[in-house]
Structures are given as C-alpha cells and as structure tokens.
N, C-alpha and C positions, 0 to 999 in steps of 0.2 A: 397356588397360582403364581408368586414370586417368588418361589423356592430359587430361579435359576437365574436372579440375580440379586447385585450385592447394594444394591440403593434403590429406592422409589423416590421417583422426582413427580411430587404434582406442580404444574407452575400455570400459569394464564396470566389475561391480564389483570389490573388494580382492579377490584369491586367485583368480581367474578364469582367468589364463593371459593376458592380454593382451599381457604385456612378450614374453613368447617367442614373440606372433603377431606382433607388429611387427618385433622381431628376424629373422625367418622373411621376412617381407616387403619389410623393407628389404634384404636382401640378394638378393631376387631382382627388386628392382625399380632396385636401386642409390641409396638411401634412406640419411638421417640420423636419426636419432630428436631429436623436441623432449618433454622433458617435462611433461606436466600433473599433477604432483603438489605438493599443498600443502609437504609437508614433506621431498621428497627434496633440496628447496634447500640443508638446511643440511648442512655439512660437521660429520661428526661425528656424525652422526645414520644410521650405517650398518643396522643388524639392524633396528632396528625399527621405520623407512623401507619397509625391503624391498629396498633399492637393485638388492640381485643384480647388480654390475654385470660378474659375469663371466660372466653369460649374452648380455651385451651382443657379447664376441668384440670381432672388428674393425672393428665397424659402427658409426661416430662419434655419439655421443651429445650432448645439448644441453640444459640452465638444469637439470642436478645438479649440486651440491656448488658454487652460488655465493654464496652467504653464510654467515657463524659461525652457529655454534648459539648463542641467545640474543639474536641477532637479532630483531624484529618485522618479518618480510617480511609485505608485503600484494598486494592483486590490482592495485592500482596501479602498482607496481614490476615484478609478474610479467607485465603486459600489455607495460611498453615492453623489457623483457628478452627475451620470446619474437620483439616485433618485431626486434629486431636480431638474433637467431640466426637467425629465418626470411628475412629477404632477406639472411644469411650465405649459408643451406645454399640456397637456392634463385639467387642470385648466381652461386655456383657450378656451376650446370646440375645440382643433386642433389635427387629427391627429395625433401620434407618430409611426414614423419612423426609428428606429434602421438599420443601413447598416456599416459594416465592416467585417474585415477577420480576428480577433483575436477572436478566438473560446472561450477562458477564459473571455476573456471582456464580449463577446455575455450572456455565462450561468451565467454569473455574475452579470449579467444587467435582466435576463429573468427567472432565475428558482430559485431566493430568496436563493443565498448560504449566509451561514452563515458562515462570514468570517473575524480573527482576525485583529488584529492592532499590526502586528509584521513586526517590522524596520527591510532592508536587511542587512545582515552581511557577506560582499563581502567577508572577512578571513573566514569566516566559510564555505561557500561555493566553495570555492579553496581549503581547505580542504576537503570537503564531494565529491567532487569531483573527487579525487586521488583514490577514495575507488568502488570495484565491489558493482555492483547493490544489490547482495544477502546481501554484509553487511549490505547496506544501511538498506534493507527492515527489516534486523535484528535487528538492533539498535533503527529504528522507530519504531518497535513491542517491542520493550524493552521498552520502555517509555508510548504507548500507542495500545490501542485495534483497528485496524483500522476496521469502519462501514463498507467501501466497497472496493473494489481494484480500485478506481479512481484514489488514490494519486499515484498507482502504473502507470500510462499509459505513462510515457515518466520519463526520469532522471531526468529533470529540475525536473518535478512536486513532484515529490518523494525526490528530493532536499529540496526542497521549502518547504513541508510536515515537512521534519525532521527538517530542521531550526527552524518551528513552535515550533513542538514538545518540544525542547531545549529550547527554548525562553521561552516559556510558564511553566515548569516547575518551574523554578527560578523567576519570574513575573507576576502579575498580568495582565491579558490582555482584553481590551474591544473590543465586538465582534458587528457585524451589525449585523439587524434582520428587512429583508423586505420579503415582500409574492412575492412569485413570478406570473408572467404576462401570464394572459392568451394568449400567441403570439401566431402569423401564422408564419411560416420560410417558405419566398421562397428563393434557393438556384439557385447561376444564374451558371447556367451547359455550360462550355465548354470542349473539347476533349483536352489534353494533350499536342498535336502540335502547336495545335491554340495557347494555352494558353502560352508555351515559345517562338511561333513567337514573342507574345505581349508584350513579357517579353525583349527581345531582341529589340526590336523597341522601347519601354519604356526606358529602359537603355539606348540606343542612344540618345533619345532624352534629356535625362535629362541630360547627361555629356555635349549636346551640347546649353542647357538652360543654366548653369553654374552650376551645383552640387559639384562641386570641387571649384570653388569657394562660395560656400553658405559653406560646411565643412572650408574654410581658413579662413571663418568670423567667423565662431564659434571657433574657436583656438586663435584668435584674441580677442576677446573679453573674450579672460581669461577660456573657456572652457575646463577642464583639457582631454587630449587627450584618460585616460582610463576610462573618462566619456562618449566620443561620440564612443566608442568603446564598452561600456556596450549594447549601444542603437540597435548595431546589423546591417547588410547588408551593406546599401550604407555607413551609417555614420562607418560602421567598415572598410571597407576596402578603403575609399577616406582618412580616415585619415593614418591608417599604408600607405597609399599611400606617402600623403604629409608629413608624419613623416620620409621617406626615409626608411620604412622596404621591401618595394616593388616598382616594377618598373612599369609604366601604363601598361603595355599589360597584365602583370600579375594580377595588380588591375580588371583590366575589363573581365579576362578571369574567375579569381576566383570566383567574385563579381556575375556576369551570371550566374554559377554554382551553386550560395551560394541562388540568388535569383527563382529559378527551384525546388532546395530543399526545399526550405520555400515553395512554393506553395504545393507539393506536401505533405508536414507535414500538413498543412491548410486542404486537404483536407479528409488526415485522421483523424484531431480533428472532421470534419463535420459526417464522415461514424460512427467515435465512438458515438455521438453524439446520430446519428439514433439507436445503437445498444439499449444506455440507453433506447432508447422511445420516444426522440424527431422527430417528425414526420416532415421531409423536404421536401417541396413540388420544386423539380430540371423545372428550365424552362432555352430551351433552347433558347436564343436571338442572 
C-alpha cells in the first residue's frame, strides 16, 4: 500500500490520536517513528510535551529527548537531525514514519526547504514585533525580492523571514540543501468538539500527573523562567503560574483557551498546506 513512497507522514492537530495511529502502523508495517514535534526535543519536558512514550511499546522512536530544556532548538537543526534519523531507519530496510502536529517541522522534513543557519535574536524580534504587518512586509521587500508569499502566511513567519533577511545581509550564512520525500500525508480528521473535549480531558490529566511540578523542576534546575516561557502553552503559562504573575484558575482557564487556539492555527497550517499542492489524505478514527 506504501511501497511507492519514501515517508509516511501522519500529522493532525494536538489531542487528535495521531501518535497511537502511527504506533498502530508502524507495527504493522514494521515502521520507526521520526518526530515532528516542536518541543518533544527537549529532554525534561515530559507531561506537558505529551511525550506518552509508553504508548510507543516496542516500536523504535526517533529526534525525542535530544537536546536540554533551555536550549533554543530551531527548524535549522531539526531539518539536518531528521536527515540523519531518516537515512538511519530507512538504511536499515525500516519503514519511516513521520507523525507530529508542527506543520513547519512536517514541510521541513518532507519538501527539501532550503533553509539558513540564522541564530534567534529574541531583541530583534520584540522589536519587529511592535511594527504593523505592512511595514514588516515593507522592509523585508527592501532587503530582498520574495519568491512566493509563504513568508507572508502568519506574523511569526514573516518575523522570522525578516530576522533572516538582516542577518544575512551583514553575514555569511550556510544553508541545507536535501531533496525532498516522496511522502504520503494522512491527516487524522476530528470535528472541533471532539477535539477541545480532548483538549480539556488532556489538560486535566496532565496538571493531575504533576505538570506543575515537572515546570518547578525545571526552574530549579537553573532554567531561566523567559526561557520556559519562549517554549509556549503549558510551559508558558505553569510558569507565569508559579512565577506569581497569575493565579491557578486563571492559569488553567487561559492555558485551555491558549491550547483550542493552537489547535485551530495547526489546522490552518494543514488546509494551507493542501492549498500549496500537498495532497492530505483526512481519515477519520
């Protein structure tokens, strides 16, 4: 059934059941899992990752838990990381399995972007940020001719874009250069209710697994607090939590909220996706 291509990507959004469709798959296909998650990379960042990795069983997993928490991993790093797991597991006559919900990781792993080696510049970007969309796109257009309006599809990206742009002006920059995978994308399709019941049941469970205390460890062990606040969702708002900028009902009411949105942005990366031409095949489980 995938004989006639060289990756399987399951992806959807957070709380969807994707990990345990891949898990399910790779074992009946004799399949590795690679990751596409932004932040299951760091070690230490268990619960409120999602990791679950013992629903993984015995079926070899691949790019979790390999760098600290506090780290600044970027898509830079995660593109040549995924290359050398994927001609690992497929070296070895296995399978490869791509399943996450970070849409940049996904085409970054699968459609061969050609993508620089420019360090974040958190001051620059709290500056680019103060500024309307039109300048941005203005000033990015002032430094360079853009190919397509991708960089355009969200603020971050067009942030991100022009940081480049600056960066690269001034510097020298070495850039990757992989082809990209012939993949299959199935897309695990739930309805919007389902999907924040899951969200809500999720979130319960994890504050009641200790996810506030998994963030007290990581402050403890020297994690600078607008480091685990970079990282976004649970680790942003359990810390302003135990930082005393909020009070729990607020943390868990915002947090739900903040977590609804993300899904919902997830699954506009996926529909833009299909606009480009990537073909999603939606099942529903």
């Amino acid at each position: 059934m995938y004989d006639d291509c060289q990756l399987i990507c399951i992806l959807g959004p957070t709380a969807c059941g994707k990990t345990r469709y891949a898990v399910s798959l790779a074992r009946e296909i004799g399949g590795e899992i690679l990751s596409a998650d932004s932040r299951q990379v760091y070690r230490g960042m268990d619960i409120g990752t999602g990791k679950d990795l013992s629903d993984y069983g015995d079926v070899p997993y691949h790019l979790i838990d390999i760098v600290d928490a506090g780290t600044k991993y970027n898509i830079y790093q995660y593109q040549k990381d995924f290359e050398e797991a994927f001609r690992d597991v497929t070296g070895r006559g296995k399978r490869a399995i791509l399943c996450g919900g970070s849409g940049l990781y996904i085409e970054a792993a699968t459609c061969g972007y050609y993508l620089p080696d420019v360090p974040a510049d958190q001051a620059l970007r709290e500056s680019l940020s103060k500024l309307p969309t039109e300048e941005l796109i203005s000033r990015y257009e002032a430094i360079r001719k853009p190919h397509n309006k991708t960089d355009y599809d969200t603020r971050q990206r067009l942030i991100r874009a022009l940081e480049i742009a600056i960066y690269e002006e001034n510097h020298p920059v070495q850039r990757t250069s992989y082809l990209p995978k012939k993949t299959k994308y199935l897309g695990i399709n739930v309805s919007k209710e389902v999907r924040n019941a899951r969200i809500d049941a999720r979130l319960s469970s994890r504050l009641e697994e200790g996810m506030i205390d998994e963030v007290q460890r990581l402050l403890e062990c020297g994690i600078k607090p607008e480091d685990l606040i970079y990282y976004g969702l649970e680790y942003k708002f359990v810390t302003l939590y135990l930082t005393g900028e909020m009070d729990y009902d607020t943390m868990v009411q915002r947090l739900r909220t903040a977590i609804h949105q993300f899904a919902k942005r997830q699954m506009t990366w996926f529909r833009g996706m299909e606009r480009k031409g990537i073909e999603i095949e939606w099942i529903d489980i």
